[in-house]
C-alpha positions in Angstrom: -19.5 14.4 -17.6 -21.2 12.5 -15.0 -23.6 14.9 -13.0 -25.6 13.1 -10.3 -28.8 14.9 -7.9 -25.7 15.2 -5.4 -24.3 17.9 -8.0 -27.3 19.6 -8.0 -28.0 19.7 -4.0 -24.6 20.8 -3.4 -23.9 23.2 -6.3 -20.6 21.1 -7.2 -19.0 19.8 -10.4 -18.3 16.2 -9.7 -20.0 13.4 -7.4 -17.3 13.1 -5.0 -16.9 14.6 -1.5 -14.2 14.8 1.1 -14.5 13.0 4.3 -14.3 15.2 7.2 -11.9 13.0 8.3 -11.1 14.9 12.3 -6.6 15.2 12.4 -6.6 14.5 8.6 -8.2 17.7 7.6 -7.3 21.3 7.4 -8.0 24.1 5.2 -5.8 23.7 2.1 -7.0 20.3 1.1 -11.1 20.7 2.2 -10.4 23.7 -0.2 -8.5 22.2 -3.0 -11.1 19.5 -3.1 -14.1 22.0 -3.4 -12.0 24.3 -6.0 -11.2 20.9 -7.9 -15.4 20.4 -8.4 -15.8 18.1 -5.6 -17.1 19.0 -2.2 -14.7 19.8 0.6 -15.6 18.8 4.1 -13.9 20.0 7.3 -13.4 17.2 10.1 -13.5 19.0 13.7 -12.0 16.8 16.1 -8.8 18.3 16.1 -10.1 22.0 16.9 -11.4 24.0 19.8 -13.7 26.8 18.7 -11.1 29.8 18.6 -8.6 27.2 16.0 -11.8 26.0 14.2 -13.4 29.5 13.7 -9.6 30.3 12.7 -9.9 27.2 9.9 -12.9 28.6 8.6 -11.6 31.4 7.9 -8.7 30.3 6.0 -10.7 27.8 3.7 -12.8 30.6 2.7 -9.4 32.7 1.8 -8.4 29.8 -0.3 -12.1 29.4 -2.1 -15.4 30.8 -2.6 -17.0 27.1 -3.5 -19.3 25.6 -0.7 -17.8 23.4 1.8 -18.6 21.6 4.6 -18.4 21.0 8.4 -18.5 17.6 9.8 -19.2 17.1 14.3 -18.9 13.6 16.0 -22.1 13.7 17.7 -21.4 11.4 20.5 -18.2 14.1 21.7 -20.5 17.3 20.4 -19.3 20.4 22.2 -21.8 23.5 21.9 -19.3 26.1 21.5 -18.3 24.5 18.4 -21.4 23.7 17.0 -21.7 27.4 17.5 -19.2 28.5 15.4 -20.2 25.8 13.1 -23.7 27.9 12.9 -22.1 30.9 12.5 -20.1 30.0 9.6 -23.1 28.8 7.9 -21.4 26.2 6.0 -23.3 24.8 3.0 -23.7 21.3 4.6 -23.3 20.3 8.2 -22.1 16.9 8.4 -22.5 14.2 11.5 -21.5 11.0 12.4 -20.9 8.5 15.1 -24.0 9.7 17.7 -25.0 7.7 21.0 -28.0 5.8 20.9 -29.6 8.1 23.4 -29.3 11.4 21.1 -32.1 13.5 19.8 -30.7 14.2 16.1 -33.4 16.2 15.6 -32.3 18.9 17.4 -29.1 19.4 15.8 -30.0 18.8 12.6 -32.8 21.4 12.5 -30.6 23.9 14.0 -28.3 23.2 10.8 -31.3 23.4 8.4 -32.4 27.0 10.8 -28.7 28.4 9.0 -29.9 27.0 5.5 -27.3 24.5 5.3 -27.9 20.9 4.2 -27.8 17.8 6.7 -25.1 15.0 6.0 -25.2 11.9 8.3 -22.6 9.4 8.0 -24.2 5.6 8.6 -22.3 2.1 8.6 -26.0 0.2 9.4 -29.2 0.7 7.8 -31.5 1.0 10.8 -28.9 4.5 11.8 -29.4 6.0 8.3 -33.1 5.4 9.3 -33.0 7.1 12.3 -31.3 9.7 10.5 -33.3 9.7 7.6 -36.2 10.1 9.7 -34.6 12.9 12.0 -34.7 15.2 8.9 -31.0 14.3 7.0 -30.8 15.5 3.6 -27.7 13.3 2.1 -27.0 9.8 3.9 -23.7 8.1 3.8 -23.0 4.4 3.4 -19.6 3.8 5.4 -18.4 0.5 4.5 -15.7 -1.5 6.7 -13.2 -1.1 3.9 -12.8 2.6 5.1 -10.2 3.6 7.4 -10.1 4.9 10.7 -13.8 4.1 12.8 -15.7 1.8 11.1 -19.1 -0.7 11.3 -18.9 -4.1 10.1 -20.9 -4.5 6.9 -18.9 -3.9 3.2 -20.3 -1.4 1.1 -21.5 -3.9 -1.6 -24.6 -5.1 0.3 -24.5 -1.9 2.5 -24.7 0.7 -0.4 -28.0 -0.8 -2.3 -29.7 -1.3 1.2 -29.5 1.9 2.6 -30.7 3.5 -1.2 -33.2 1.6 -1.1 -34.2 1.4 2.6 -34.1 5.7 2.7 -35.3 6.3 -0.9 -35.8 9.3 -2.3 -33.0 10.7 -0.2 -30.0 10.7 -2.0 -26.5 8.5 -0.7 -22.8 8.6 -0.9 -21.2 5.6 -0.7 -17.5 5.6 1.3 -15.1 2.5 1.9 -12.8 1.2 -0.4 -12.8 3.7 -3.2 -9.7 5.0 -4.5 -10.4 5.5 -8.4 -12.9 5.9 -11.3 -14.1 2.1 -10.6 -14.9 2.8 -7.6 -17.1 5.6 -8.5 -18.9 3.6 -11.5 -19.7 0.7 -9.4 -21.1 3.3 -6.7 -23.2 4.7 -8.7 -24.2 0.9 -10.0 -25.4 0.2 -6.9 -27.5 3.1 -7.1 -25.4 5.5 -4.8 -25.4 9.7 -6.0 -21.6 9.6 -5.8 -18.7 8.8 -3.8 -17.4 10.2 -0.2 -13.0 9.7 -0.3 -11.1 9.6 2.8 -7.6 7.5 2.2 -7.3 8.9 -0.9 -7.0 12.7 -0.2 -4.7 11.8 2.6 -1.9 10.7 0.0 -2.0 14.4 -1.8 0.5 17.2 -1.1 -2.7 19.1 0.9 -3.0 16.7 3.3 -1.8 17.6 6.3 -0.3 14.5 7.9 3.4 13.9 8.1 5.1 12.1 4.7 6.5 8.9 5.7 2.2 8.3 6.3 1.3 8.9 2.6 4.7 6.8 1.9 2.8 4.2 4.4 -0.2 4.5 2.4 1.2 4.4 -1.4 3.6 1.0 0.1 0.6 -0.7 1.5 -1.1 -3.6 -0.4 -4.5 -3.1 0.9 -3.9 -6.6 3.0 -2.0 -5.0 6.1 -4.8 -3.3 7.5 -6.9 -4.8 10.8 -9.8 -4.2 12.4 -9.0 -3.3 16.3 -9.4 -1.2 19.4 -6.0 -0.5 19.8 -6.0 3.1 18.7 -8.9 3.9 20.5 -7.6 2.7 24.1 -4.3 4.2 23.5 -6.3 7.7 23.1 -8.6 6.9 25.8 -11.6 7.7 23.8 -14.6 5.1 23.5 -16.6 5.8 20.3 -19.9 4.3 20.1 -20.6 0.7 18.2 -17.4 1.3 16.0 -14.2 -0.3 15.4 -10.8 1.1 14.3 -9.2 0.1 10.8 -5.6 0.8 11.1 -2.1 -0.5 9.4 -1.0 -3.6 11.3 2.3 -1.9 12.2 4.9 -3.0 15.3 2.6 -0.4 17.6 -0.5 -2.6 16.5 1.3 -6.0 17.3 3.2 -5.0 20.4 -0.2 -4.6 22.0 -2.5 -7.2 20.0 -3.8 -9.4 22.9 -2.1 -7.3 25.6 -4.8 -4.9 25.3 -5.2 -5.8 29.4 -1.9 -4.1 29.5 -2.5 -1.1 27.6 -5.8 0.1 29.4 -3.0 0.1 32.5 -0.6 2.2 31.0 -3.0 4.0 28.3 -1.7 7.7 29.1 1.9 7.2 28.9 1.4 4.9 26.0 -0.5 7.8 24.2 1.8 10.1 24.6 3.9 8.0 23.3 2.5 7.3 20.0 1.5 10.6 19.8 4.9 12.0 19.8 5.4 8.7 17.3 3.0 10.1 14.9 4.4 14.1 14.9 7.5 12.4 13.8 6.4 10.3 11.2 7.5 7.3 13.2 5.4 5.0 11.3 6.3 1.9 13.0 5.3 3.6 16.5 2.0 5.7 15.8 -1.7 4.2 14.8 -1.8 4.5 11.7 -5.3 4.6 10.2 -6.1 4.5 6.6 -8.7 1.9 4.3 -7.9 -1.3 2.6 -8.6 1.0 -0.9 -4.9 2.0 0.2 -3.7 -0.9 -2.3 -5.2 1.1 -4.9 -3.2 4.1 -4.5 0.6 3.3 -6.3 1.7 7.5 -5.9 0.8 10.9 -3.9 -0.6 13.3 -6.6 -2.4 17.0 -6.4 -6.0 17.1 -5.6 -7.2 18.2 -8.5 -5.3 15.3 -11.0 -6.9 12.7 -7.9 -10.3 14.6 -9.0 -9.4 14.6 -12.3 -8.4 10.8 -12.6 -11.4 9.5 -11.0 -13.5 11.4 -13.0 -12.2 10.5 -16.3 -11.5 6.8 -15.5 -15.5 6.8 -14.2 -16.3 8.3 -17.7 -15.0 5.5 -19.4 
């Protein structure tokens, strides 16, 4: 079995952790992961602080494994951070801060609750400033991943960042959807693996079904780098991009973006409504190019399972 420091640090079976991924998580799969041996993380985007005290409560219904709790730093609200500190999670995961944040200051607080510090980094000198803030576990985000991305892949990314934040351990996330995946992580001298496209095609996930359809169909080659679903949200994230299924929304607005930042709100609500549906032609769809690598939606644990035995091999 293939036990890494990142078992040992989180107290989990396998090397391989849910992305807190913010409208694409909810308690029965960040539980399902952590009950399959991996490590479930809970995005918060979606939240306020009475639903996400509410969620926390439900994944620890559904499991008594640790879990996690993941903030976007540069849209950090203090009442839920509170009830993120409350919950004492086992790790408390960041990602995506402004440049003019103190990290420090939230990750001590996290460390003052005994959990562990996760920061998610697509660039080495940010895993630096994170390293150097206090983080415990670092994670190399390459640009295959979906949804907000940097712009390096996670083939020179990965051994950089291991090297660059050495001893601290890292995860590597972009573009892995199977056992290979894992191996060649851990080639490059990552602790294990951090999944995002993948859980999203499992009966847990909580988006609609004609989006894991979207994601099984896909060939890995329909997915584009834009700011399309970030203007049509109205919600500027900080040095990242947004990988997303070239779709008919995408291309109705590709080089009209002009037109969209004039008529953002009603567009939004829009593909909003789109998305509730499972209108997949009319919604942003965001998922990774490792999407060409997943051929079926299966359980949680038999996604665990696979990756672990196919690694093994």
């Amino acid at each position: 079995m293939i036990h890494t420091r990142i078992c040992d640090l989180l107290g989990i079976v396998h090397p391989i952790v849910l992305g807190g991924m913010g409208t694409a998580t909810t308690a029965p799969l960040v539980a399902a992961v952590s009950n399959a041996g991996g490590f479930g993380t809970l995005g918060t985007s979606a939240f306020n602080a009475a639903t996400l005290d509410a969620e926390v409560a439900s994944i620890r219904e559904r499991t008594e494994k640790p879990f996690g709790i993941n903030h976007l730093l540069f849209q950090i609200q203090e009442d839920m951070f509170a009830v993120t500190l409350r919950a004492r999670p086992a790790v408390t995961a960041f990602a995506w801060a402004r440049k003019d944040q103190d990290l420090r200051e939230y990750f001590q607080r996290a460390h003052d609750i005994g959990a562990k510090v996760m920061y998610m980094a697509g660039e080495v000198p940010e895993a630096l400033r994170a390293a150097e803030a206090g983080a415990d576990v670092l994670v190399a985000q390459g640009t295959e991943a979906g949804g907000h991305v940097g712009w390096m892949a996670s083939l020179p990314l990965v051994p950089m960042m291991v090297k660059a934040v050495a001893p601290l351990p890292v995860l590597s996330a972009g573009g892995i959807a199977d056992g290979r995946g894992l191996a060649a992580a851990l080639a490059l001298g990552a602790e294990g693996v951090l999944l995002g496209t993948r859980f999203m095609a499992t009966p847990e996930a909580p988006i609609h079904p004609n989006f894991k359809q979207a994601i099984v169909k896909s060939d890995g080659h329909d997915t584009v780098l834009t700011e399309i679903p970030d203007l049509t949200t109205q919600r500027v994230w900080p040095g990242a991009m947004s990988r997303a299924q070239r779709n008919k929304f995408i291309e109705r607005w590709s080089g009209r973006e002009w037109a969209l930042r004039q008529n953002a709100p009603e567009v939004g609500k829009q593909a909003a409504a789109a998305r509730a549906a499972g209108d997949i032609d009319n919604a942003t769809l965001s998922f990774g190019q490792d999407a060409g690598l997943i051929d079926s939606v299966k359980s949680v644990k038999e996604v665990v399972q696979d990756i672990v035995m196919e690694a093994e091999e």
